[in-house]
C-alpha positions in Angstrom: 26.7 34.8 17.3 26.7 37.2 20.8 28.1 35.2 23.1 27.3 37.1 26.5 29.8 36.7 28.8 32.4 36.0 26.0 35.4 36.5 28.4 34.3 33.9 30.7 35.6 30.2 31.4 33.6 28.9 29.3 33.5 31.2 26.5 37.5 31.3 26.1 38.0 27.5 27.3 34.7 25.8 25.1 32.7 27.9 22.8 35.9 30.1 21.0 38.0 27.4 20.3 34.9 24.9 19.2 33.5 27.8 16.9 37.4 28.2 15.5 37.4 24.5 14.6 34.0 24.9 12.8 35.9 28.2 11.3 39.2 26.0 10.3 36.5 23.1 8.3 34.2 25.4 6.6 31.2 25.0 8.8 30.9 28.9 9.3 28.8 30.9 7.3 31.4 32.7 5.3 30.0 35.9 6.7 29.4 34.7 10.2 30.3 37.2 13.2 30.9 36.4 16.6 30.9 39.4 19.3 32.0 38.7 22.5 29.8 40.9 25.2 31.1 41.6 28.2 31.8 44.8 31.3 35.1 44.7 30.8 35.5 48.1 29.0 37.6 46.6 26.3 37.8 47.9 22.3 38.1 45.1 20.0 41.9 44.8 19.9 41.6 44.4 23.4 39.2 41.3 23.5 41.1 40.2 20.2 44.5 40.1 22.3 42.8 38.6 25.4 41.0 35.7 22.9 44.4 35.1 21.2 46.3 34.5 24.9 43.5 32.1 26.6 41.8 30.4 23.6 44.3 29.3 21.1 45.7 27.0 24.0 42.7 25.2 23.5 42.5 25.0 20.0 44.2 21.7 18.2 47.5 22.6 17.3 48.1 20.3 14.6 44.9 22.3 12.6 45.9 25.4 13.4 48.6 28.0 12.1 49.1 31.9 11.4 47.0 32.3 9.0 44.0 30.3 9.8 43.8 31.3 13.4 44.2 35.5 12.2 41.0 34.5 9.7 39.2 33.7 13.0 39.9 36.2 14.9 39.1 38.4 12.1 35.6 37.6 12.6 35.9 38.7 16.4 34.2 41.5 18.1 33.1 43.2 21.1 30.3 45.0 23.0 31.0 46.4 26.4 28.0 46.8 28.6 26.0 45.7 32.1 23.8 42.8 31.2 21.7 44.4 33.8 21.4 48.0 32.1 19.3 49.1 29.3 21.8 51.4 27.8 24.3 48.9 26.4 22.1 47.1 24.1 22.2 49.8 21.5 25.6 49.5 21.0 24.8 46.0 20.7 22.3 46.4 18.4 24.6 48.9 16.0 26.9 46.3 16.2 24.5 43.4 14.8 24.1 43.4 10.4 20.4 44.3 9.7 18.7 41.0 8.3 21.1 38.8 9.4 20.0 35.5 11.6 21.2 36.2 15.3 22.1 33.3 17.9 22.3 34.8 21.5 24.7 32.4 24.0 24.0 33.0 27.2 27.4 31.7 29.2 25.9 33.9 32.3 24.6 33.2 35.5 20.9 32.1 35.4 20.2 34.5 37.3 21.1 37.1 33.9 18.9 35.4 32.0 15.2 37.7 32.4 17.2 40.6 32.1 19.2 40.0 29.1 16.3 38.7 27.1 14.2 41.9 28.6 17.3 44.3 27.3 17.2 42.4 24.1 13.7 42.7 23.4 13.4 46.2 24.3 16.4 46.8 22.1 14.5 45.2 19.0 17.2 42.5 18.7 14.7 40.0 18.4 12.9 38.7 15.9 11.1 35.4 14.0 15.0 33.8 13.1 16.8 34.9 16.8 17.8 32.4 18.3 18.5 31.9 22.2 21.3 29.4 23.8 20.8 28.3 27.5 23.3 27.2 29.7 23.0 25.1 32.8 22.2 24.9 35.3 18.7 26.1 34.3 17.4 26.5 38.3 18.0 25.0 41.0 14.6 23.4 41.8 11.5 23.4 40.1 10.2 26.8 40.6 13.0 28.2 39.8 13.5 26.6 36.5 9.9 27.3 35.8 10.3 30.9 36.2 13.6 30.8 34.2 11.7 29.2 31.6 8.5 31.2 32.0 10.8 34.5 31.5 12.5 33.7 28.7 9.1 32.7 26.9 7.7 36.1 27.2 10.1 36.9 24.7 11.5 33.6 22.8 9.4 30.9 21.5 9.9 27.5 22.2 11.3 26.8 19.0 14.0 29.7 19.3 15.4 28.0 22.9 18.0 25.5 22.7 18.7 24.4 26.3 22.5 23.4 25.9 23.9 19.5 27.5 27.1 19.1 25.9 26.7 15.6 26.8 24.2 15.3 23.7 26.9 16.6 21.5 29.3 13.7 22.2 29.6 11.3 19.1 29.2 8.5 21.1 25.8 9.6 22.9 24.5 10.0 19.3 26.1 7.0 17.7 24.0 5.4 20.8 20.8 6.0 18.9 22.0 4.5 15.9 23.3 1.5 17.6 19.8 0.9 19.2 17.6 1.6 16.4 19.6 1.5 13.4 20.7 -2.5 13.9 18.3 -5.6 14.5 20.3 -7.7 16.5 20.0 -5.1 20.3 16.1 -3.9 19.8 14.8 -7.7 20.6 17.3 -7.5 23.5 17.0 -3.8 25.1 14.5 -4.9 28.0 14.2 -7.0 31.4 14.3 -9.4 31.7 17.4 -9.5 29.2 19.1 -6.7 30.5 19.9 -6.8 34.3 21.2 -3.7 35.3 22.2 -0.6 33.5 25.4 1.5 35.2 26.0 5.3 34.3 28.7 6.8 35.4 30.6 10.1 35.1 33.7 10.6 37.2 36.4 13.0 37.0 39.8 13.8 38.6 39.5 17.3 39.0 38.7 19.0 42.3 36.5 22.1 42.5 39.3 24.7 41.5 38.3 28.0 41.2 34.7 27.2 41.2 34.0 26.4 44.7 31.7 29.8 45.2 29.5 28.5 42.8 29.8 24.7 43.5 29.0 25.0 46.6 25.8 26.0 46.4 24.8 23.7 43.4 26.8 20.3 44.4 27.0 16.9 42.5 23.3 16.3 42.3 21.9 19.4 40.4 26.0 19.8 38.7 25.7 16.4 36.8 22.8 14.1 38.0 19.7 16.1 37.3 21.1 16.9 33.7 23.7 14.7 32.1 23.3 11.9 33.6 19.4 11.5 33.4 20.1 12.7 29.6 22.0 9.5 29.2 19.6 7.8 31.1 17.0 8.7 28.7 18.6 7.5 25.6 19.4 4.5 26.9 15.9 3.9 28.4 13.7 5.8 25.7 11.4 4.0 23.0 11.9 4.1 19.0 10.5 7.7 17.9 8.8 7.4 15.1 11.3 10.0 13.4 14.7 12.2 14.2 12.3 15.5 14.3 12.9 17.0 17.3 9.8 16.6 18.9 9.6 13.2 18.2 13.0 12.4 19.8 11.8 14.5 23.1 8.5 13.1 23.3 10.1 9.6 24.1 12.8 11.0 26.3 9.9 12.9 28.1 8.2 9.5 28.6 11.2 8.2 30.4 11.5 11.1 33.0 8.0 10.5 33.4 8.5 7.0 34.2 10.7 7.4 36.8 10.0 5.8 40.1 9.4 8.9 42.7 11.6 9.0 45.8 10.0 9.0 49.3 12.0 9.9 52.4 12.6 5.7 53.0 14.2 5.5 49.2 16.1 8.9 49.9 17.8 6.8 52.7 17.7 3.6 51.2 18.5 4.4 47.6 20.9 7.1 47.5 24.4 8.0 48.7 26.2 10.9 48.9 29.6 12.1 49.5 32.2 14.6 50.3 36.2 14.2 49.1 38.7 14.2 51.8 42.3 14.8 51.3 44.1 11.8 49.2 46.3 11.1 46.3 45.4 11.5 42.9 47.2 11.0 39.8 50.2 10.5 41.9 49.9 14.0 43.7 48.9 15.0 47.2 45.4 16.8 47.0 43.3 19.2 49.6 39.9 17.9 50.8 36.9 19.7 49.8 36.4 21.5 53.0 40.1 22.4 52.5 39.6 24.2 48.9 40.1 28.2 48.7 35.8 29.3 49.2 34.7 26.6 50.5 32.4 27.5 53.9 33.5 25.4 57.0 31.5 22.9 58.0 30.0 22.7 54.3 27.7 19.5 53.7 27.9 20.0 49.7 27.9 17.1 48.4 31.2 16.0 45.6 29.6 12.5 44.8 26.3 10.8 44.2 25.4 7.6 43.6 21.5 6.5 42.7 19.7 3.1 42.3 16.7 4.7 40.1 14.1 2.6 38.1 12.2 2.6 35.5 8.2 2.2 35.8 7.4 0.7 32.3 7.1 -2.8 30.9 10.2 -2.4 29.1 12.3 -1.6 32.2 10.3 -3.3 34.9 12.7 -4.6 37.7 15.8 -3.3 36.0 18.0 -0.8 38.5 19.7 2.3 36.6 22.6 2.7 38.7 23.7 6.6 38.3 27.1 7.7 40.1 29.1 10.5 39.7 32.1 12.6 41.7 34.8 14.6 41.8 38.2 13.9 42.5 38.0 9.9 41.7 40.8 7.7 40.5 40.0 8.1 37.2 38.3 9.9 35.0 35.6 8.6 32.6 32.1 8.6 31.0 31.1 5.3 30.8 27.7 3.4 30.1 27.2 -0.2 31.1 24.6 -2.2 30.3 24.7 -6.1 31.7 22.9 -8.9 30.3 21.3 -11.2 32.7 23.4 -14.5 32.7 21.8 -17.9 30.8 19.1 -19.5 33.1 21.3 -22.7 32.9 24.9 -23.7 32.2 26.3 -26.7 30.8 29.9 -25.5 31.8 28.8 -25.7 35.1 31.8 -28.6 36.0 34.3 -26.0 34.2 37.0 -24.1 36.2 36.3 -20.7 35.1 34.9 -17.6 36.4 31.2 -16.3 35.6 31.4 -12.9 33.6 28.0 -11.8 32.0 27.8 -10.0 28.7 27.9 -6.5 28.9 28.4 -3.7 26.0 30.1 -0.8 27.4 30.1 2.7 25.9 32.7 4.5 26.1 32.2 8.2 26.3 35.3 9.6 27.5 38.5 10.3 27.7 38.4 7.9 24.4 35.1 6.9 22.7 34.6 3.3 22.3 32.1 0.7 22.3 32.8 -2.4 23.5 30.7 -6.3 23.8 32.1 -8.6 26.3 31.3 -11.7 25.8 32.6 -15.4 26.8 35.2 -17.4 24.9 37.0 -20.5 25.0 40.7 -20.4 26.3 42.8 -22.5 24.4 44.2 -26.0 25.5 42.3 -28.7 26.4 38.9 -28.2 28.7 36.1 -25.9 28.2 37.8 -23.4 30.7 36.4 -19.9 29.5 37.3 -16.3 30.2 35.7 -13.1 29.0 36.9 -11.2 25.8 35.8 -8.0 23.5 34.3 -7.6 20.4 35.6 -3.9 19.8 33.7 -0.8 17.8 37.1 0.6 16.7 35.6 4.0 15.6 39.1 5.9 15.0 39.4 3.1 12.7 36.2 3.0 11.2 36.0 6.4 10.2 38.5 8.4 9.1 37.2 12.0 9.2 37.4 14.5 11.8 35.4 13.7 14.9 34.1 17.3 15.9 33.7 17.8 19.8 30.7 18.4 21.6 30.4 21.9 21.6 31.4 22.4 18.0 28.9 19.9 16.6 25.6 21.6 19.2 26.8 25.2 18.2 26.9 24.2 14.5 23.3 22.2 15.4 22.3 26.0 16.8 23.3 27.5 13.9 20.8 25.4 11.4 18.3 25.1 13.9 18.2 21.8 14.8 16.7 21.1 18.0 16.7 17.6 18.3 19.9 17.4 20.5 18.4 20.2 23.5 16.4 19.7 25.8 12.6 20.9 25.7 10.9 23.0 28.5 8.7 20.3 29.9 11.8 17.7 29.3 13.7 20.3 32.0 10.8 20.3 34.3 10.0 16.9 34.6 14.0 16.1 35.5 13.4 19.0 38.5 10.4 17.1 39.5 12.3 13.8 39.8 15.6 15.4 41.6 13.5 17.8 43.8 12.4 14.7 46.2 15.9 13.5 46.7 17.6 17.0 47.4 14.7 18.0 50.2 15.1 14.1 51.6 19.0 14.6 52.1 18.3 17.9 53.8 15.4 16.6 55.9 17.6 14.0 56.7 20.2 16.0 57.8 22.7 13.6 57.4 26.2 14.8 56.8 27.6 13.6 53.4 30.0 10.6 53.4 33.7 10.5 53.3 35.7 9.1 50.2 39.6 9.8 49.8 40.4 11.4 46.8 41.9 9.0 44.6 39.0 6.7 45.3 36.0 5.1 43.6 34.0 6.9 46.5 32.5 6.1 49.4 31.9 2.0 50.6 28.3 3.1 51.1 28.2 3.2 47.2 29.4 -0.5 46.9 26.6 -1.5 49.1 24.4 0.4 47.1 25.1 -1.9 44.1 25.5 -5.3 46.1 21.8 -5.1 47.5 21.2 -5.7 43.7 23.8 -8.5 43.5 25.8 -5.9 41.4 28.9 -4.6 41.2 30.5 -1.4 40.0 32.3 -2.4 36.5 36.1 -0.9 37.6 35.4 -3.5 40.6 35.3 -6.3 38.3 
């Protein structure tokens, strides 16, 4: 495995300490390599020294001890050379066993990617069994995805590209498949005019750190919305495949992107919100605004939060809103699915003094996985007086080996080449077609981004967004 920019956030932060846990549980090939590439001009030792200081932080303590963590680094390595420059890549390819199966991360900048798979071409490093692994953003509109796409091509297959969401790696994002095609009792129900709404959203605490150059000029919308979120969207939206083969799977989650209503500029305005953190409180500490953050241009109109009523167009989802919403700097974080039942069309309980609460299942996705079904129960006393209570998945219970993370189980996925949990070319293209109206409607709009405090659940504008639907957001409950 050649992780190109293998002393990057990512590389020391994610991918290292995922591939040690696959080393620690014997899901390596016993003779699998990993070289770190890089233009720091760094011998082995040094990138062995620099991996043992920043990664083994990350790595779970309670697996990990002298021995086991100086077997992983064992199977370190490291290339120095400019992605850019032809001349490196014959170190790179000296450093590479002849006949051995070769996955290529690419933790770069997009804009790396035509001239790393150029170099690696040219430098013979590629062949029927190379593999290539893609992170996002993959663009940042349309065109610019298909030429990302239509460069790497030239010289990778489709069936050598895995296009990396770490969102599909999550345990509950897969165990959401089996819970809506591997049980009877939700298939008759997964449809309007059942379901009512469907809520998706992905918060977190954190501000934009040290990545304000390059947050800037992505934001919330192409960060999160136009990839995870419309990811989770799709698997909660999609139709039974007829198999698990990849193609299968991404043929129906193609459908849904397809589906999707388009935005016009009067949706852009009606249907959308989009937000910018102030300074505020968060986890009991004073925080900067976003305008306030070391990089961050004056004035900028980048937007921290997003929240979207999309929809649907099929006879399964006709009517139903999908309420996406996602920001930084919120009150808490969490990864959280929602899907509400519509309420019975007539109630004897009517006369009873108790509060309506529809059924809902709620997927937990993080910090802990859970799934949850709320449902109505009697109190007890005298009366019919009901309140809500939930039927709990307990999966820590349930199953009492390891629970891999995300980027452990896709890289492990990468390394038997299975595809079914990345995303296809046209699958990327068709989300850029649905996000592309909504970006060029905020900036014809030219509306400045909302306000929210940090510490918040965003802006009121997103409350609003919901209520028009006779909706609200599940924390508001």
């Amino acid at each position: 495995m050649v992780i190109f920019g293998g002393a990057g956030d990512l590389a020391w932060r994610k991918l290292l300490p995922a591939l040690c846990m696959a080393h620690l549980h014997q899901r390596l090939p016993n003779d699998c390599r990993i070289i770190g590439v890089g233009r720091h001009n760094w011998t082995r030792d040094d990138y062995v020294a620099f991996v043992d200081k920043a990664s083994r932080p990350h790595v779970g303590g309670d697996a990990l001890d002298r021995d086991a963590w100086a077997s992983f680094l064992a199977r370190l390595d490291f290339v120095s050379l400019d992605a850019t420059v032809a001349e490196g890549y014959q170190r790179l390819h000296a450093s590479c066993r002849s006949g051995a199966t070769k996955v290529f991360y690419l933790a770069t900048a997009p804009s790396l990617f035509t001239d790393i798979c150029r170099h690696l071409d040219q430098a013979q490093l590629i062949d029927a069994d190379a593999r290539v692994v893609l992170e996002k953003p993959l663009g940042h509109d349309l065109p610019s995805a298909q030429a990302i796409n239509e460069a790497v091509a030239r010289h990778f297959s489709e069936k050598q590209i895995y296009r990396i969401d770490h969102y599909l790696g999550k345990e509950t994002v897969q165990n959401l498949m089996v819970l809506r095609f591997g049980n009877a009792i939700f298939e008759p129900l997964w449809r309007a005019p059942t379901i009512k709404s469907v809520q998706i959203t992905v918060s977190e605490t954190v501000g934009v750190g040290t990545r304000a150059g390059f947050y800037d000029h992505t934001g919330a919308m192409r960060d999160m919305v136009q990839n995870h979120l419309l990811q989770l969207l799709c698997i909660v939206a999609m139709e039974a495949p007829i198999s698990l083969d990849p193609d299968d799977v991404r043929d129906e989650k193609l459908k849904v992107l397809r589906s999707l209503r388009k935005f016009e500029l009067a949706d852009v305005l009606r249907d959308t919100v989009r937000g910018q953190y102030t300074a505020g409180v968060v986890d009991g500490a004073q925080v900067k605004g976003y305008l306030d953050e070391a990089d961050v241009p004056a004035g900028s109109q980048t937007e921290t939060f997003v929240a979207i009523k999309a929809q649907v167009h099929n006879s399964r989802w006709a009517g139903v809103p999908f309420f996406l919403r996602t920001g930084k700097r919120m009150l808490k974080r969490q990864s959280e699915i929602i899907i509400e039942f519509s309420e019975p069309p007539f109630s004897i309980f009517a006369g009873e003094p108790s509060q309506s609460h529809p059924n809902r299942l709620i997927i937990t996705l993080q910090p802990e996985e859970s799934i949850q079904l709320q449902m109505m129960a009697k109190e007890p006393g005298s009366g019919m007086k009901m309140r809500p209570v939930f039927l709990n998945l307990d999966l820590q219970s349930a199953f009492t080996e390891r629970r891999a993370e995300a980027y452990e189980r896709l890289l492990i996925d990468v390394i038997k080449g299975r595809l079914t949990h990345f995303m296809r070319r046209d699958e990327l293209e068709a989300a850029w077609r649905w996000a592309d109206p909504i970006l060029e409607g905020w900036q014809q709009l030219g509306e400045r981004p909302k306000t929210y405090p940090a510490g918040s659940w965003g802006p009121a504008a997103a409350s609003a967004l919901v209520a028009r639907e006779g909706a609200v957001w599940f924390e508001a409950q």
